[in-house]
LONUMI-360296 format. One record per residue (C-alpha): residue number from 1; residue in one letter; x negated, y, z negated. Coordinates in steps of 0.25 Angstrom, whole numbers, plus 5000, padded with zeros to 4 digits. Layout:
% residues N
{site NUM, "A", {X, Y, Z}}
...
This chain:
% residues 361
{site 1, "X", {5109, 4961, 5061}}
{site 2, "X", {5111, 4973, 5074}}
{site 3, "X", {5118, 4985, 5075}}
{site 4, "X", {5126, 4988, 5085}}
{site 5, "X", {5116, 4990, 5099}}
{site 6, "X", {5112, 5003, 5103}}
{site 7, "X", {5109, 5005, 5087}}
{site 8, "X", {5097, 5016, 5087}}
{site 9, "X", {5088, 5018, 5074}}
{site 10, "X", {5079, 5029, 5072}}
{site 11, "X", {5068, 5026, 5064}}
{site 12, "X", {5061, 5040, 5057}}
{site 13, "X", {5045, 5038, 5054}}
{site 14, "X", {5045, 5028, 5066}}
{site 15, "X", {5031, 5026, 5070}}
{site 16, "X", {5028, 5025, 5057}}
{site 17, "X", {5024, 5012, 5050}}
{site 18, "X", {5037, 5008, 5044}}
{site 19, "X", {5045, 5016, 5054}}
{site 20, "X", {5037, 5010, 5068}}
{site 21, "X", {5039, 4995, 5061}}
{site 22, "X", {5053, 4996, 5059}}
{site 23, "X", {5056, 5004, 5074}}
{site 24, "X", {5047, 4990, 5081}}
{site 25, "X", {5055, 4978, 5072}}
{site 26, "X", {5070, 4985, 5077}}
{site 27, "X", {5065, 4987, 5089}}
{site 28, "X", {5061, 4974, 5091}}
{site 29, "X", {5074, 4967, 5082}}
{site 30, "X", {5083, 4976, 5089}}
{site 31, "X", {5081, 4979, 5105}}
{site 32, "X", {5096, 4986, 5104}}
{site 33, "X", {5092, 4997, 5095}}
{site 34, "X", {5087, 5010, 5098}}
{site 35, "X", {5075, 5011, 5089}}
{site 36, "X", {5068, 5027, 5088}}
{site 37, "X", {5056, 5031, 5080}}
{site 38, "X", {5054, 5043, 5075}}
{site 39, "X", {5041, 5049, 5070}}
{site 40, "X", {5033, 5061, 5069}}
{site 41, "X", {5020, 5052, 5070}}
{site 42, "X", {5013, 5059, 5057}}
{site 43, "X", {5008, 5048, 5052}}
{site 44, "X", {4996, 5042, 5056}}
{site 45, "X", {4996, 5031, 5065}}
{site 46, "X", {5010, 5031, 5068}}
{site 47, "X", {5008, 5034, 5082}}
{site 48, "X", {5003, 5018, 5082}}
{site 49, "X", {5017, 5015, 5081}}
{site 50, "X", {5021, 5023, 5094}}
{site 51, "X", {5017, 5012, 5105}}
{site 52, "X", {5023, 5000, 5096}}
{site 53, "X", {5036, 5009, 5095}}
{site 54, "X", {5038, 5011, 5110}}
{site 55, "X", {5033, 4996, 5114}}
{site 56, "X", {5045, 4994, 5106}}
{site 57, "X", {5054, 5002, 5113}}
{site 58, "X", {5055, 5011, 5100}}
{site 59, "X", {5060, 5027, 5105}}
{site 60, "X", {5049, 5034, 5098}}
{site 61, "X", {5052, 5049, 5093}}
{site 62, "X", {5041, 5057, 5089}}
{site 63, "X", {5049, 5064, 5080}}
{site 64, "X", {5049, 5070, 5064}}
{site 65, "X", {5061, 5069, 5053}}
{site 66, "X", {5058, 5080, 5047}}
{site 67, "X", {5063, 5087, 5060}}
{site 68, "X", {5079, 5087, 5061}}
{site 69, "X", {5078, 5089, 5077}}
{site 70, "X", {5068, 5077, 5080}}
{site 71, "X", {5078, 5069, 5073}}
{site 72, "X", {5092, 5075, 5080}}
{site 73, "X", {5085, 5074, 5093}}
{site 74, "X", {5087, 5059, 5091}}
{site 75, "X", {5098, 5051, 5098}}
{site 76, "X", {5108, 5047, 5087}}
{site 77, "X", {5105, 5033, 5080}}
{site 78, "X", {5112, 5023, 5072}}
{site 79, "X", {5100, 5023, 5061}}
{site 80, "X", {5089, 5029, 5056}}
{site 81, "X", {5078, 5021, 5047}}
{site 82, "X", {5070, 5035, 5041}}
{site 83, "X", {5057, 5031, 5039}}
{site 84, "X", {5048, 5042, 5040}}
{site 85, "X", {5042, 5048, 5028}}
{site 86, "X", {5029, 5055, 5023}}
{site 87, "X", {5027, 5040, 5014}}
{site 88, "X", {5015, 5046, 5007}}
{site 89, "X", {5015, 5045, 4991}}
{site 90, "X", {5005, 5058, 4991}}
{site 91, "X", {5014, 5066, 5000}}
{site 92, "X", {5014, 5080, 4997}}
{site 93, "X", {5004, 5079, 4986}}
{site 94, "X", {4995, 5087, 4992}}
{site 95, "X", {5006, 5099, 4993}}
{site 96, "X", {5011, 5097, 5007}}
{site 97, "X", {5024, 5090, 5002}}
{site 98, "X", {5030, 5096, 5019}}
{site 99, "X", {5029, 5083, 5026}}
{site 100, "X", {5033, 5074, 5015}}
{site 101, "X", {5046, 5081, 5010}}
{site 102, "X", {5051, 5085, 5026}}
{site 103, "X", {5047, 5071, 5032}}
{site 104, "X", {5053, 5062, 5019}}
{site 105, "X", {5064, 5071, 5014}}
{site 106, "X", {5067, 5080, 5026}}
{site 107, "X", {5066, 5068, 5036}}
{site 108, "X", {5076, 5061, 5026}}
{site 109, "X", {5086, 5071, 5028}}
{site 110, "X", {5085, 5073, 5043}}
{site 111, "X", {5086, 5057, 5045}}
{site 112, "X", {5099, 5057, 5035}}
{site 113, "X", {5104, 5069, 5044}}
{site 114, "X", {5102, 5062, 5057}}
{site 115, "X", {5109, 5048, 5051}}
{site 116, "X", {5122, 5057, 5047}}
{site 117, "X", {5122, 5062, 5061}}
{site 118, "X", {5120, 5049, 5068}}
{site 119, "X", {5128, 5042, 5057}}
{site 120, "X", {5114, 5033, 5057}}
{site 121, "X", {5111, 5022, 5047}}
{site 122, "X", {5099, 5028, 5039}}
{site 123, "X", {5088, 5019, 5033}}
{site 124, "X", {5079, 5027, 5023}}
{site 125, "X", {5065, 5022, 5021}}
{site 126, "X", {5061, 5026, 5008}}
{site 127, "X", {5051, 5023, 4995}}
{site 128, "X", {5047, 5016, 4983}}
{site 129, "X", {5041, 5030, 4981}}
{site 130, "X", {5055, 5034, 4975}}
{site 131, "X", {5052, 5030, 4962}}
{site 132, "X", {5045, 5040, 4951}}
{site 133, "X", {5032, 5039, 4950}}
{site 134, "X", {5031, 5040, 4933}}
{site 135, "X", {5042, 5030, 4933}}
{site 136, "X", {5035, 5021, 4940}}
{site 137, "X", {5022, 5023, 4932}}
{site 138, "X", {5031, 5020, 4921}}
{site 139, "X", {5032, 5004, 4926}}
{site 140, "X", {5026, 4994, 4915}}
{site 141, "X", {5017, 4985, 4921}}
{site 142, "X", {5005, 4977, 4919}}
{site 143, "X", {4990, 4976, 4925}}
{site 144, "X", {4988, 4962, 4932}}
{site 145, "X", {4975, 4957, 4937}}
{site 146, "X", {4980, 4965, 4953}}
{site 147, "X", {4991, 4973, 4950}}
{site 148, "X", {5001, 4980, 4941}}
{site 149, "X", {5014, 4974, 4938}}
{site 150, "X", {5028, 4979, 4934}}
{site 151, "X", {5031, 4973, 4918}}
{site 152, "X", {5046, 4967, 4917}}
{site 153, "X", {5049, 4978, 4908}}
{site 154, "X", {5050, 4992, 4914}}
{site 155, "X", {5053, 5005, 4906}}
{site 156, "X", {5061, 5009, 4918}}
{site 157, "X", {5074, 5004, 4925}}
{site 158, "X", {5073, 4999, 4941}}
{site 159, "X", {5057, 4993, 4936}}
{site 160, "X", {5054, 4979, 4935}}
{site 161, "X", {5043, 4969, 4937}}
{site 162, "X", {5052, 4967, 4951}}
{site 163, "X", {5048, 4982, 4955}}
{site 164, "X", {5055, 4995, 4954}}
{site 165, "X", {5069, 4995, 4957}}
{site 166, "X", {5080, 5006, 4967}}
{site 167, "X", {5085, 5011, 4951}}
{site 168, "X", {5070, 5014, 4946}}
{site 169, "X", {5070, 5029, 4940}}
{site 170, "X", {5070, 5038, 4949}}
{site 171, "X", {5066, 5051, 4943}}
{site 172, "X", {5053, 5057, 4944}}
{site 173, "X", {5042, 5059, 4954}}
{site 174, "X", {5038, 5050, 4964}}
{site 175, "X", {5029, 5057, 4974}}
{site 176, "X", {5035, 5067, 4985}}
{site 177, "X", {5036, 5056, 4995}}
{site 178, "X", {5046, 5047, 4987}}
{site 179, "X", {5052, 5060, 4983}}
{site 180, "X", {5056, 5063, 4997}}
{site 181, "X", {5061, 5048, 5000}}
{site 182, "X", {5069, 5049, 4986}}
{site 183, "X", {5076, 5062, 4991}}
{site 184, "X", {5078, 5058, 5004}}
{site 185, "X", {5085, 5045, 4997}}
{site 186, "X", {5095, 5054, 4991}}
{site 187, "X", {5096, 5060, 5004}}
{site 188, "X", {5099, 5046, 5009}}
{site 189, "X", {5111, 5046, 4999}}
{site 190, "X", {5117, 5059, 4999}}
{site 191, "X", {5118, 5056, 5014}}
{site 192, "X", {5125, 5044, 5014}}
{site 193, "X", {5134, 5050, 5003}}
{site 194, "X", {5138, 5063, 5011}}
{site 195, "X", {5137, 5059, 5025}}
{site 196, "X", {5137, 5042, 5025}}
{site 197, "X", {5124, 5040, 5032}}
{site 198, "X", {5122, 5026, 5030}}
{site 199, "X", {5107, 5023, 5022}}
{site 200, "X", {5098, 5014, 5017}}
{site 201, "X", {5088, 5017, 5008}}
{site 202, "X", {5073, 5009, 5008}}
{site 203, "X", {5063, 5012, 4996}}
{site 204, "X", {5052, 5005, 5002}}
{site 205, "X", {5039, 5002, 4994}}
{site 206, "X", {5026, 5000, 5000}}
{site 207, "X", {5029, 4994, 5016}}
{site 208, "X", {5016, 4990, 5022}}
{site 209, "X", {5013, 4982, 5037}}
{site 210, "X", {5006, 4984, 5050}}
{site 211, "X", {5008, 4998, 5056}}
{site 212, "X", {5004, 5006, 5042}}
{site 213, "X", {4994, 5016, 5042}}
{site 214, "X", {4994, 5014, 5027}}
{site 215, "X", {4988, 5025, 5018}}
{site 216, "X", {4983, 5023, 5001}}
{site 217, "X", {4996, 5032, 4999}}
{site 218, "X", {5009, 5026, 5010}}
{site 219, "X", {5003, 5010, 5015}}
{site 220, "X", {4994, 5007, 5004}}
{site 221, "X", {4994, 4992, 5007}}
{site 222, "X", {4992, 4996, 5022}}
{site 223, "X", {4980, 5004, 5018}}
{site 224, "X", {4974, 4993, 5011}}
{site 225, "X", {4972, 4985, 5022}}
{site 226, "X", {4969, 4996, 5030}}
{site 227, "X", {4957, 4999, 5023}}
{site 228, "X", {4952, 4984, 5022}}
{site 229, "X", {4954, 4980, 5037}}
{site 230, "X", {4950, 4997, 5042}}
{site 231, "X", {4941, 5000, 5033}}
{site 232, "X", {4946, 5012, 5021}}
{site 233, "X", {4943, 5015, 5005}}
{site 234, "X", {4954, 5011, 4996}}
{site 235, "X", {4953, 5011, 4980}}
{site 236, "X", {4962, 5008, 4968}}
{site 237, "X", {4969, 5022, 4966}}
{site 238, "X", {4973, 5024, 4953}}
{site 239, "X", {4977, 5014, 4940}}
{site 240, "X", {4964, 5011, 4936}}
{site 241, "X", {4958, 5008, 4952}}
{site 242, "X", {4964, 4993, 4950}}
{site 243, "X", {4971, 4992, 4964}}
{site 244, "X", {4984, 4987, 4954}}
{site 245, "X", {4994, 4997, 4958}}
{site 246, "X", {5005, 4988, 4965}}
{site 247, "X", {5016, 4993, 4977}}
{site 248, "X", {5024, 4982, 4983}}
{site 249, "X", {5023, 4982, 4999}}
{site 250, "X", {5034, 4978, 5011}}
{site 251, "X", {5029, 4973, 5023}}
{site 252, "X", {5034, 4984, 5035}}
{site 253, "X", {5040, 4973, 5043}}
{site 254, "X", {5051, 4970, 5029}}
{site 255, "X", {5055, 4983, 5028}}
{site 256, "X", {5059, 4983, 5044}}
{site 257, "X", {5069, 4971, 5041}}
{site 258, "X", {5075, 4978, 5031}}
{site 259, "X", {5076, 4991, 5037}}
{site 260, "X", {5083, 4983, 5051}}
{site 261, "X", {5092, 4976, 5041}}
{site 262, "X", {5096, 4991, 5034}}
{site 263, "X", {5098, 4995, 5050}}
{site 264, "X", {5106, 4984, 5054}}
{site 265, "X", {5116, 4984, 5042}}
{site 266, "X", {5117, 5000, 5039}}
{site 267, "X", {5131, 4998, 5031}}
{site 268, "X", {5125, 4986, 5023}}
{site 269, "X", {5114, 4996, 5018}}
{site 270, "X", {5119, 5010, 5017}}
{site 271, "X", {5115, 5014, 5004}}
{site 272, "X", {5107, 5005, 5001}}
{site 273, "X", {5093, 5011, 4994}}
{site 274, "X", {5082, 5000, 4990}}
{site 275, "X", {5067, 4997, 4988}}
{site 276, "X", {5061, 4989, 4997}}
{site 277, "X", {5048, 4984, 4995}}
{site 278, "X", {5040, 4972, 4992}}
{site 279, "X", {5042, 4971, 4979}}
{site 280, "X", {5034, 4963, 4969}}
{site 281, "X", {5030, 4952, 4977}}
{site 282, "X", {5026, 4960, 4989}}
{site 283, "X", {5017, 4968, 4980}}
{site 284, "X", {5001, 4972, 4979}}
{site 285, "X", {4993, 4981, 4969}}
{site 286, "X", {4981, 4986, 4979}}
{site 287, "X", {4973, 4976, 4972}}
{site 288, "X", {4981, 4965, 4978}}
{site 289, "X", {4980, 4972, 4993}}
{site 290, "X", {4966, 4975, 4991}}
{site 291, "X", {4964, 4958, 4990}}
{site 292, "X", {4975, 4955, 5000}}
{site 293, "X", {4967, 4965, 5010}}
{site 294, "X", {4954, 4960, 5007}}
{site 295, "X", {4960, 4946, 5009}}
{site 296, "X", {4967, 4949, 5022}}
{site 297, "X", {4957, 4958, 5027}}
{site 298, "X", {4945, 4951, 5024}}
{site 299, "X", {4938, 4963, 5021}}
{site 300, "X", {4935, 4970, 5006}}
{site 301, "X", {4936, 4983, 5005}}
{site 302, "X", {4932, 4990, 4991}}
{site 303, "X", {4943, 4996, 4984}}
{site 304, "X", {4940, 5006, 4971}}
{site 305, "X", {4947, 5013, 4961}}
{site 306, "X", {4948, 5028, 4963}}
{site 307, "X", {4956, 5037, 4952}}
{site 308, "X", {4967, 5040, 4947}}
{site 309, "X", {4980, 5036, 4955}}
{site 310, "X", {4987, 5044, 4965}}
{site 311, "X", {5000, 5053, 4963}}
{site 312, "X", {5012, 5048, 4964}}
{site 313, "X", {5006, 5031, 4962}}
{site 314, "X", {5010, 5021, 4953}}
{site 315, "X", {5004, 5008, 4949}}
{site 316, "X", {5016, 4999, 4952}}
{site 317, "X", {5027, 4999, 4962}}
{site 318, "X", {5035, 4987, 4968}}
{site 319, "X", {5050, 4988, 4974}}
{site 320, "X", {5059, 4981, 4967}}
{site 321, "X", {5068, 4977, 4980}}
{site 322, "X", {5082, 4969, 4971}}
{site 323, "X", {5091, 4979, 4977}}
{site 324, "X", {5087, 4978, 4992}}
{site 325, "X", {5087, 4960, 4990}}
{site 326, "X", {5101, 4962, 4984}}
{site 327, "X", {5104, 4970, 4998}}
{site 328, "X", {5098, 4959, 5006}}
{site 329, "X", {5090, 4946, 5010}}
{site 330, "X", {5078, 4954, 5015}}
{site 331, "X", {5066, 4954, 5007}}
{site 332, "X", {5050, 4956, 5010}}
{site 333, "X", {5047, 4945, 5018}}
{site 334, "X", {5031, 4949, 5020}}
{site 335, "X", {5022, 4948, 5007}}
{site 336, "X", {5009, 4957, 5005}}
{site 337, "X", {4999, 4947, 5012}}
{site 338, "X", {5007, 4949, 5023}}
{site 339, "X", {5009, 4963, 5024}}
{site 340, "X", {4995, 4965, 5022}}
{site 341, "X", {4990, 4956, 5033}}
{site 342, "X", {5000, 4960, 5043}}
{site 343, "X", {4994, 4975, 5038}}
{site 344, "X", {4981, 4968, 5043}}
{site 345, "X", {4984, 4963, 5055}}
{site 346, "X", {4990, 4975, 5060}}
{site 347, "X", {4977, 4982, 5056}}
{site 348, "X", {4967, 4973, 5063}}
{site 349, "X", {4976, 4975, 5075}}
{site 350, "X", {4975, 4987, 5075}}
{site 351, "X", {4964, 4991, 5068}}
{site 352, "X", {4958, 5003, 5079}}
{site 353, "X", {4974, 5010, 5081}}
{site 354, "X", {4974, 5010, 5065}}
{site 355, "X", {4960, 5015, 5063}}
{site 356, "X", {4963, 5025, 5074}}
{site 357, "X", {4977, 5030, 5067}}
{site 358, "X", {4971, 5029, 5054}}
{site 359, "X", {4959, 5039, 5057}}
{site 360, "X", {4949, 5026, 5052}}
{site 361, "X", {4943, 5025, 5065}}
């Protein structure tokens, strides 16, 4: 499973917490590749990354998508895995819809621009957040003693107790940071229609591991633990303040194995758009992670209701993933228990550095 040597991938958002992850793991699995980051180092804590990159031997490139020339200043590369992004579900809420639109839409198109140039393999990390929100908050369900769960009969194609499916209706709003992914996704198309730039599409749910500066709104289950081993408020927001709302999760480490498997066969996947997630049973409602934290963490932390739910949430999501197991033998191999305690031990490791780049010390 290698390309040919000399095979040099660029990896946008690469400090990040998915990007940083996936430039280590090639890195190591692939000394014959030429692995480059490239990051603009807005988010918090992403300067961590920085010395575990160039340990690595990773070319770091301090650098922004949203700015053609940072990107033409490159040397030429065989692949491109995009995945910086502005992740927040409350982007542009407040009014300042800038960032999120240049970096998720804009950056997009500038990545597409330099794969036709460098006839480059694109790999596109997108979202779960695709989906409308009132067509999600159309799903029937029931109320069980910790979580919400998907009825078999659902008033809407692509839904099932399985999850939510590539064919689920798209129409409607779905906050402006799955706007921007979805348009970029056309993008993606219209590309490999007009210029054959060869692309994989990823909707990825929830992804959670060691690395995340998780936040309530992008990293929930991250944030959890957070708070339990750090020290932090959290509460119920929203249906009632029972913790039920339910997203599925993917350990960081199974997304990598999937994306080294999209680089190494870019024929094989080109076109290719799929949810990958969890799915159903590598799920938690946050009164599931609540016990599991406690449980792992060996601390209780008091969690509350607090209001009406957020703009843009839904009580239930979980990525149905037939499409992508009809592509492939890969599948999650880490459950929730695991995810969560490799998020703690990455925390008690490090507990100063995170405090530090958290603004919590």
């Amino acid at each position: 499973m290698s390309p040919a040597p000399a095979h040099r991938v660029l990896i946008t958002g690469g400090a990040g917490f998915v990007g940083a992850t996936l430039a280590l793991a090639l890195a190591e699995r692939h000394r014959d590749w030429d692995v480059v980051a490239l990051d603009n180092l807005k988010r918090r804590g992403s300067e961590l990354n920085l010395p575990r990159l160039r340990a690595a031997g990773v070319h770091f490139v301090h650098g922004d998508v949203r700015e053609p020339a940072d990107l033409q200043a490159l040397d030429p590369c065989q692949a491109i895995v995009e995945c910086s992004a502005e992740p927040s579900a409350l982007a542009g809420r407040d009014g300042a819809t800038d960032y999120a639109l240049r970096a998720n839409l804009v950056g997009a198109w500038h990545c597409l621009e330099l794969a036709r140039r460098h006839d480059a393999q694109l790999v596109f990390l997108s979202t779960s957040r695709v989906y409308p929100v009132a067509a999600l908050n159309r799903l029937a369900f029931e109320e069980t003693a910790t979580r919400f769960e998907l009825l078999p009969e659902q008033p809407l194609a692509g839904a099932s107790p399985r999850g939510i499916a590539e064919h689920f209706p798209l129409d409607g709003a779905r906050t402006l940071y799955g706007t921007t992914k979805l348009a970029a996704e056309l993008l993606v198309a219209e590309y490999r229609d007009a210029f054959g730039v060869r692309a994989a599409i990823d909707r990825c749910g929830v992804i959670a591991g060691p690395w995340q500066m998780g936040k309530v709104d992008q990293g929930v289950f991250t944030h959890w633990m957070l708070a339990h081993l750090l020290g932090g408020e959290l509460s119920y927001i929203g249906y009632g303040g029972s913790g039920k709302q339910v997203r599925d999760l993917l350990h960081v480490e199974d997304l990598v194995d999937l994306v080294e498997r999209q680089l190494c066969e870019p024929e094989r996947w080109d076109g290719v758009t799929a949810n990958v997630g969890g799915g159903r049973d590598c799920s938690l409602s946050l009164l599931e992670t609540t016990a599991l934290c406690r449980e792992i963490s060996g601390r209780e932390l008091p969690v509350g209701p607090a209001g009406a739910e957020r703009p843009g949430d839904v009580p239930l999501y979980v990525s149905d993933c037939s499409r992508l197991f009809g592509l492939t033998d890969w599948r999650p191999r880490r459950g929730a228990r695991e995810v969560l305690e490799d998020v703690a031990a990455w925390i008690r490791a490090n507990a100063e550095a995170v405090r530090a780049a958290l603004g919590t010390s």
